[in-house]
C-alpha positions, 0 to 999 in steps of 0.5 A: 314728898314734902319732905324733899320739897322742905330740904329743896327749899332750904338748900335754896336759901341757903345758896341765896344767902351765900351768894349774897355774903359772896357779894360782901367779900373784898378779894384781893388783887393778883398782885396781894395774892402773889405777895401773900403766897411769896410770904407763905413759902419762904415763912415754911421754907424758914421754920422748916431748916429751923427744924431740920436742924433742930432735929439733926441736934436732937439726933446727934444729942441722942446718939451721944447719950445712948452711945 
């Protein structure tokens, strides 16, 4: 029993520590969250035509070789 009793207890801090650095955070604005996701997927949208075509060479490279 007291065993539970210490493992309560220090779940307890932990959930007040955390609420207290949750208090230090600056989260951002819809507006920075909208901007910072619209540079998120066009940066995928870039890398993946980037591969896909890296990847189309690769296969066409291959199959030249091996015939």
């Amino acid at each position: 029993m007291e065993r539970v009793t210490v493992v309560a207890e220090k779940v307890k801090q932990f959930l007040a520590g955390s609420k207290v650095e949750l208090k230090k955070v600056t989260w951002p604005t819809p507006k920075q969250t909208l901007a910072s996701t619209s540079v998120v997927i066009i940066v995928v949208i870039i890398v993946s035509l980037f591969l896909g075509i890296v990847d189309f060479g690769l296969v066409k490279i291959v199959k030249l070789v091996l015939g």
